[in-house]
N, C-alpha and C positions, 0 to 999 in steps of 0.2 A: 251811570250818569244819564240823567233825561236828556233828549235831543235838543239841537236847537228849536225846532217848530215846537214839542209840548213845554218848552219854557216859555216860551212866548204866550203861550195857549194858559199856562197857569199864572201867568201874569195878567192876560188880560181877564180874565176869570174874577181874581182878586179883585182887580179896579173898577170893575162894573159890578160885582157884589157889595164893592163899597159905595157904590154911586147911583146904582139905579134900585128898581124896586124887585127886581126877580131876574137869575140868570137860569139859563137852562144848557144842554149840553145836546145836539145830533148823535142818535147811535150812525156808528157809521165813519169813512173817513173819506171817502166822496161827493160828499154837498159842496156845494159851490159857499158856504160860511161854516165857521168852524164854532160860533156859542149864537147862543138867543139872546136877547136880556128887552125886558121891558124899560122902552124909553117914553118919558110924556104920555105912557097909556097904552103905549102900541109896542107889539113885539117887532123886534126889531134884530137882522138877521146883521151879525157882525164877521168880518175875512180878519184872520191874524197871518202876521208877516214880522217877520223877523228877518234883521240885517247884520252881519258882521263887517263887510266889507265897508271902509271910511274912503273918502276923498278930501284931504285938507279938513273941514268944515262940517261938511255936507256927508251923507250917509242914504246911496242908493240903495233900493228896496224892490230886489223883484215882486212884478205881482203876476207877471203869467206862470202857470203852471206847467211844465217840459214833461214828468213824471220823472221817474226817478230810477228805472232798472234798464238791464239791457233788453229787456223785451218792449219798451217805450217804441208806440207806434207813429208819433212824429207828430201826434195831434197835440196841439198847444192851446190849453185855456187860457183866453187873456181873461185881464180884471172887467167886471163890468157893471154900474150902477145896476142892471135889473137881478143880478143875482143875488147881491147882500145890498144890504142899508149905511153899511159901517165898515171902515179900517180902519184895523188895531194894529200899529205899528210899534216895534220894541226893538231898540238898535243893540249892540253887543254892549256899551258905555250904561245904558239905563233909562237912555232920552226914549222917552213916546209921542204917538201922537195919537188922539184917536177923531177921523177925521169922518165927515158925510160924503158918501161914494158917491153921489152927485159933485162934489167938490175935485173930484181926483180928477185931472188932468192926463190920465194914462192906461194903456191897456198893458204895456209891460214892464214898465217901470218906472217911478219915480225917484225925484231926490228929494229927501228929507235934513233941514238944517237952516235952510235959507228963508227969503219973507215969505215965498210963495204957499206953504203951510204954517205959516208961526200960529196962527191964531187958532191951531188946533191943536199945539202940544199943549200936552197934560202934564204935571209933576212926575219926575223920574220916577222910575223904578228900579229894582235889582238889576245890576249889571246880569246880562248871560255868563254863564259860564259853559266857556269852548273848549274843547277837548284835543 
């Protein structure tokens, strides 16, 4: 079963291959954006993020990075407009959104559901499937 992060990752893959004009992919799993895709002309560096966790309504979305073993040296990437162009948000239900990191209101997490992004979700997608 793929994780949660590469289902997000092949979801957002799929929507900007249906949407923009050329998507590409980073070798690598440390870039601060995890696909490319040409938007309007210009490449444009996209972060995927993926949530399970619900509140009522609303569907919090980490975006710092903690790392993820027990060798983790307590450095924490937050989210931030000069790294990527874009996030791709894809909740465990199917809802997205994919929003201009200039728009993002946060370095470690937001909520996703309410008005403060509505004009950024895009048409569902495949629910995640969680393990």
């Amino acid at each position: 079963m793929l994780s949660q992060g590469d289902q997000g990752e092949i979801a957002a893959i799929a929507w900007l291959a249906a949407n923009t004009r050329m998507v590409a992919l980073p070798l690598g799993n440390a870039s601060d954006y995890d696909v490319l895709a040409e938007i309007d002309g210009s490449i444009a560096r996209v972060q995927v993020k993926t949530t399970s966790q619900q509140r009522g309504r609303r569907w919090p979305v980490s975006l710092a990075t903690r790392g993820g073993n027990q060798s983790w040296n307590r450095i924490v990437k937050r989210f931030s407009a000069g790294r990527c162009d874009y996030l791709y948000a894809h909740t465990a239900c199917g809802r997205r959104w994919f929003i201009p990191a200039k728009e993002v209101e946060g370095a470690t997490c937001i909520v996703l559901g309410g008005p403060k992004y509505a004009a950024f979700e895009i048409e569902p997608g495949a629910p995640l499937t969680l393990s």
